[in-house]
N, C-alpha and C positions, 0 to 999 in steps of 0.2 A: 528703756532697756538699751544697753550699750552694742552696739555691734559694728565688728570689723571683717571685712568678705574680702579678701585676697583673690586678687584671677591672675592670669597671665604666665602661670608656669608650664612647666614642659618638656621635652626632650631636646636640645641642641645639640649641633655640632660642633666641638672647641674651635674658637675664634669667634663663636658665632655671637649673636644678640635677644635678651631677651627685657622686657618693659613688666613687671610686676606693678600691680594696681591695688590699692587698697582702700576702699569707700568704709565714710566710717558713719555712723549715725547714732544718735541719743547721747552724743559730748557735744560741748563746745570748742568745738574741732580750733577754731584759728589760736585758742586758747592754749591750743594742748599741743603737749610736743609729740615728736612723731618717730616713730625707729622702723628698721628691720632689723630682725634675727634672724638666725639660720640656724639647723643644727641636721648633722649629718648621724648615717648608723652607727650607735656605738658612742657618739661624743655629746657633751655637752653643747647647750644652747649657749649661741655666742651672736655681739651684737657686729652687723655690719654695717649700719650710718643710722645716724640721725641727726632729723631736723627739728630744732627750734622755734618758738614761735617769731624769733626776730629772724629765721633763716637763716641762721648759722647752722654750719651740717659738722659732722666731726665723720669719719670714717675709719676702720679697721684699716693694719698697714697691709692687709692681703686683700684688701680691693679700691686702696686711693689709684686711681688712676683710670680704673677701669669702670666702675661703678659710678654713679648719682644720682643722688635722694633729690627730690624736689615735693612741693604741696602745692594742691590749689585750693585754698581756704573758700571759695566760691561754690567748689564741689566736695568740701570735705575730704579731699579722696590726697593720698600719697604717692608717690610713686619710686620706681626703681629701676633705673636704666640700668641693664648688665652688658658692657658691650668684651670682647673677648675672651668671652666665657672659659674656661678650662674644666675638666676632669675635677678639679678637687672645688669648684666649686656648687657640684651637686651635693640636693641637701634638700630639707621643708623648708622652706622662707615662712617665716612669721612675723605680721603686723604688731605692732607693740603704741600703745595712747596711754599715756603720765599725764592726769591731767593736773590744773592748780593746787588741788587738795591733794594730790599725791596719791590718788586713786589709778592705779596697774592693771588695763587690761588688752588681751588678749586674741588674734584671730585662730585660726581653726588652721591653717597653713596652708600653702600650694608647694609642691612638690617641682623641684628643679633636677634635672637628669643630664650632665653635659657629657657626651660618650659618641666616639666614632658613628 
């Protein structure tokens, strides 16, 4: 059975920093490429980076700079550096695993709140 457990979200304060974590289990995680999404109230789910199995990342142009996906294929796990957070970037973060067969799945989300 597939599973992706997202931790690390929160409340910040703009400018501030947060590291979203995503442990994945029952893929073959180094195999599989790896994303976040977001999606805020009201709007469609929208992708903010991802990584490849060769570690190429592509990113949203509303968070190159700010942001950075990384993997550690040793721990299955993703991760998401958010460093000067803003207002519009509160939202549910969602884990997202593609694997070879083009099998799409899914974490449950962690919720981001960036606000005075």
């Amino acid at each position: 059975q597939v599973q992706l457990v997202e931790s690390g979200g929160g409340l910040v304060q703009p400018g501030g920093s947060l590291r979203l974590s995503c442990a994945a289990s029952g893929i073959y995680f180094r195999f599989t490429t790896m994303a976040w999404y977001r999606q805020a109230p009201g709007k469609q789910r929208d992708l903010v980076a991802r990584i490849h199995t060769s570690g190429i990342t592509t990113y949203s142009d509303s968070v190159k700079g700010r942001f950075t996906i990384t993997r550690d294929n040793a721990k299955s796990t993703v991760y998401l550096q958010m460093n000067n957070l803003e207002p519009a970037d509160t939202a549910d973060y969602y884990c997202n695993a593609v694997t070879m067969n083009g099998a799409d799945y899914w974490g449950k989300g962690t919720l981001v709140t960036v606000s005075p």
